[in-house]
C-alpha positions in Angstrom: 0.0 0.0 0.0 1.4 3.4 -1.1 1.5 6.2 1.6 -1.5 8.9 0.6 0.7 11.7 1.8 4.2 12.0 2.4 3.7 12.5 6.3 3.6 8.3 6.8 6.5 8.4 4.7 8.4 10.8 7.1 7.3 8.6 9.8 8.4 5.8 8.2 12.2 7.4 7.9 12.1 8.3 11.4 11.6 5.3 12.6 14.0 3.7 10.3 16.4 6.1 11.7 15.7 5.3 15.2 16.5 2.0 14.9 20.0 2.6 13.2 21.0 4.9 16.2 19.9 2.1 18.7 21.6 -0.3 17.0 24.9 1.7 16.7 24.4 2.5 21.0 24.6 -1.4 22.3 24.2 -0.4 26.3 21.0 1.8 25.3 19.1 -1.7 24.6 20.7 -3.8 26.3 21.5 -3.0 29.3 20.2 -5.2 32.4 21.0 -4.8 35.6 22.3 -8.3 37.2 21.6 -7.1 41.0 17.8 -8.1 42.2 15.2 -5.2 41.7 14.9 -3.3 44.9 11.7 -2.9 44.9 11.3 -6.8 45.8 13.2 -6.8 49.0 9.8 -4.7 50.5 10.8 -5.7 54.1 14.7 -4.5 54.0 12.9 -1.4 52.2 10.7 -0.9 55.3 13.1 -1.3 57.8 16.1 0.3 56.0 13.9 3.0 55.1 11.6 3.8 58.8 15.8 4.3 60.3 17.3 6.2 57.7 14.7 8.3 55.8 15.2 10.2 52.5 14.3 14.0 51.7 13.3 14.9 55.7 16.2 16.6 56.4 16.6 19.2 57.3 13.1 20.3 57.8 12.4 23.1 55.2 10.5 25.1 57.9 12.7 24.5 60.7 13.5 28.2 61.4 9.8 29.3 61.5 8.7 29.3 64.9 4.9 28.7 64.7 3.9 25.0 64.2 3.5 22.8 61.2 1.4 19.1 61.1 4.1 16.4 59.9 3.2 13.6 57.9 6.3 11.7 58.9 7.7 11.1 62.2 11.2 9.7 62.9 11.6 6.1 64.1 13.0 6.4 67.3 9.8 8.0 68.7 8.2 4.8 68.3 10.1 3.2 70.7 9.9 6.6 73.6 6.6 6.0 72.8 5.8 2.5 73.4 8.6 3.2 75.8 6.1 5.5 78.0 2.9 3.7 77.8 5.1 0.8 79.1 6.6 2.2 82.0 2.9 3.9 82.8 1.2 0.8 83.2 3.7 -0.4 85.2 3.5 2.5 87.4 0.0 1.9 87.7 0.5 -1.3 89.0 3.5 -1.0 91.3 0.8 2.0 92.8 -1.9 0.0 93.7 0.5 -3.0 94.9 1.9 -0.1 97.1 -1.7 1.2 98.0 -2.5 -2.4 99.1 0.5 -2.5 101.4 -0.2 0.7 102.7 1.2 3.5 101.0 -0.5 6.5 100.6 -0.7 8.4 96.8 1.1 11.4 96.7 -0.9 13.6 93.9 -4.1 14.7 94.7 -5.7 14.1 91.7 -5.2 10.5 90.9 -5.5 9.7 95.0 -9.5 10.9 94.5 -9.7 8.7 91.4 -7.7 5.3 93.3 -9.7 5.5 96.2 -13.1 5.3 94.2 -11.8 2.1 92.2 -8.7 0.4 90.7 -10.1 -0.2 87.1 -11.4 3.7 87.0 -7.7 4.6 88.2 -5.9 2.3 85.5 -8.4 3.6 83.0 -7.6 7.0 83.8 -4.2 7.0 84.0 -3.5 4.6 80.7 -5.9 7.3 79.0 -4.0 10.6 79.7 -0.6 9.1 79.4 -1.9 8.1 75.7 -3.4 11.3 75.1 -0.2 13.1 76.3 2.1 10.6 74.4 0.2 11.2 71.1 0.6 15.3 71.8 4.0 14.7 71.9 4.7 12.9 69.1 2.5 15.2 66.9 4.6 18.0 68.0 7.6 16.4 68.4 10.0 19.4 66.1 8.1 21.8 68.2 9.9 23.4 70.3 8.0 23.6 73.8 8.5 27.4 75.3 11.0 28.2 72.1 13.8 26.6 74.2 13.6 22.5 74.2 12.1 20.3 71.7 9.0 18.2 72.5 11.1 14.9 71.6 13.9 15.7 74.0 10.9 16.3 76.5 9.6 12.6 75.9 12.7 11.2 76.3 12.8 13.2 79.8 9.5 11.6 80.6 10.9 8.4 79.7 14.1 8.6 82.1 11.4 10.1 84.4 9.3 6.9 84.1 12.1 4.9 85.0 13.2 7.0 87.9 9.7 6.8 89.4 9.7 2.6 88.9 12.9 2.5 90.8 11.9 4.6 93.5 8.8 2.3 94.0 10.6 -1.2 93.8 12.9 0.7 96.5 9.5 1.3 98.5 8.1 -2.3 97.7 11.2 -3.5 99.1 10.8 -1.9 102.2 7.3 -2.4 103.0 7.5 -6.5 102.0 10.7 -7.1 104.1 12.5 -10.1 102.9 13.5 -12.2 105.8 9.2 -11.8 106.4 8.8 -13.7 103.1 11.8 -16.6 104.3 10.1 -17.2 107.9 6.8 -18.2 106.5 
């Protein structure tokens, strides 16, 4: 069949042209990569990729002092998180273990809640510890009074946590005495 016009012929030439510069470039068609696609290894991609993220640093608003939602969050306040909530319930329970041996609860506010019922008390607790956790980790590159940012603050809470756990094993350890527990 004859071309009508000559615009099919032009195309034809192109593309007969084409073809002669890829075939005089050998790496432009055939070069394969011998290393496995990366995109296959989804797990190393997830794990390699939540520890050492791409384009999120440095923050492109981190001089501008009023505050700005994130949509990413670095890794590490996963673990201050769960870190938290942790240590909170085992505050919680060291506290009423205390409260049954006899120890009396310090802050006023959770003391009217514990006296009314353990469950309401847990509840409580558990509940504003998530709440406050989730604050912090939405705002974590704020920075809390311009001076300190809201991640060094949860890790502050965190060694807080800790520091609040020891002092009540030192407390249960007093009030249980050991050589009670060997004479029984």
């Amino acid at each position: 069949m004859q071309p009508s016009n000559g615009r099919e012929s032009q195309n034809h030439v192109a593309a007969a042209r084409w073809h002669e510069i890829a075939a005089a470039v050998p790496c432009a068609v055939d070069d394969r990569r011998e290393r496995l696609d990366r995109r296959r290894r989804l797990w190393w991609s997830v794990m390699y990729g939540s520890f050492n993220p791409r384009r999120r640093r440095p923050s492109r608003r981190r001089l501008e002092a009023r505050y700005h939602s994130l949509d990413w969050h670095d890794a590490h306040l996963l673990a201050v998180a769960i870190g938290i909530l942790l240590l909170s319930a085992a505050d919680a329970l060291m506290t009423v273990q205390l409260l049954s041996g006899g120890a009396d609860e310090v802050n006023p506010i959770m003391a009217a809640v514990i006296y009314k019922s353990a469950a309401v008390f847990a509840t409580v607790k558990m509940t504003l510890t998530g709440l406050g956790v989730i604050v912090m980790v939405v705002l974590a590159r704020y920075r809390f009074m311009r001076m300190v940012r809201v991640d060094v603050v949860m890790y502050a809470v965190l060694l807080a946590y800790t520091a609040l756990l020891s002092y009540e094993f030192w407390m249960l350890r007093k009030l249980v005495d050991p050589s009670e527990i060997l004479n029984l």
